[in-house]
N, C-alpha and C positions, 0 to 999 in steps of 0.2 A: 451487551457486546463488550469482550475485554480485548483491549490493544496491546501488545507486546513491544513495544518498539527496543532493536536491537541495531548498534552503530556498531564501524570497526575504528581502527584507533583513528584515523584522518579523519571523522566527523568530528565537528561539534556539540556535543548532541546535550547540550544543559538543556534546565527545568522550562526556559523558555523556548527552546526550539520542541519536547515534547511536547508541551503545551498542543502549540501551532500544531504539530505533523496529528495529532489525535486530534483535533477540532476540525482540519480539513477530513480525515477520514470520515468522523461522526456526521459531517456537514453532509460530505457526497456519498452517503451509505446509508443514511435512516432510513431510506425505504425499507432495507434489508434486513432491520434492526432488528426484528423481532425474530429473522431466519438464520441469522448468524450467531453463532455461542464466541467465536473468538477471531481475531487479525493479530499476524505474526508478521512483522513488517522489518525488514532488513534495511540499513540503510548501508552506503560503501563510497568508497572515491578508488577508481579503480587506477589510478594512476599515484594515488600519495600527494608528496609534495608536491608533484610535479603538473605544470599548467597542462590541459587538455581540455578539447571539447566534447560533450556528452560524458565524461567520465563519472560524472554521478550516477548513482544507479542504486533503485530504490524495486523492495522484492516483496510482494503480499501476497500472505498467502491466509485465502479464508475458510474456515472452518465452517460450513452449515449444517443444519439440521437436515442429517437424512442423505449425505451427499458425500462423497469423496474429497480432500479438501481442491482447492483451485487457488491457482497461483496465476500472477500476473509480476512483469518486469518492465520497466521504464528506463528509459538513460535521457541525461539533461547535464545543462552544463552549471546548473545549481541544484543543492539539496532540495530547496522548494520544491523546484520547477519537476523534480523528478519526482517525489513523495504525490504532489497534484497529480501528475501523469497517470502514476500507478494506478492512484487511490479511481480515476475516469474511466484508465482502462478497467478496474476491479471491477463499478458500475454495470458495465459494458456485460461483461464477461457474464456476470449474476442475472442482469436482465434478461439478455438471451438464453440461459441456463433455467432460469426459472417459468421464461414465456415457452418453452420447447416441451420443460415437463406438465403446464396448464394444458397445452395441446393436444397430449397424449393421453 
């Protein structure tokens, strides 16, 4: 699975913070790992300098095998908290997605 992680200029986005945002994905997505070819992950501060709540805001979008891609958005009031978020809802989204096509 390859991660793409893309900031805008109000992240901080060094060696150590991909690190982290790619270790939490890999962490809450190896199930999928074998159905997934790639994650495009947007990170943002939608406000800039300026203080706000939820203005973080973190955008995945997963590529699988066989499937149209699916996107997921989270807002939080840190980088982390929002990258976590996403990366839970993405879970979410893939399980249901994949238990509906077992189904059928």
């Amino acid at each position: 699975m390859q991660i793409n992680i893309n900031t805008d200029n109000h992240v901080d986005a060094g060696e150590r913070h991909e690190n982290y945002f790619s270790e939490v994905l890999h962490n809450t997505l190896k199930r999928f790992e074998d159905k997934i070819t790639s994650l495009e992950v947007h990170i943002g501060d939608e406000n800039g300098d300026k203080f706000g709540t939820d203005d973080k805001r973190c955008t995945i979008e997963a590529r699988a095998n066989g499937l149209n891609p699916l996107a997921v958005t989270n807002h939080a009031d840190s980088v982390e908290l929002a990258v976590k978020g996403a990366a839970t809802k993405m879970k979410h989204l893939l399980e249901h997605t994949f238990d509906k096509m077992r189904t059928h």
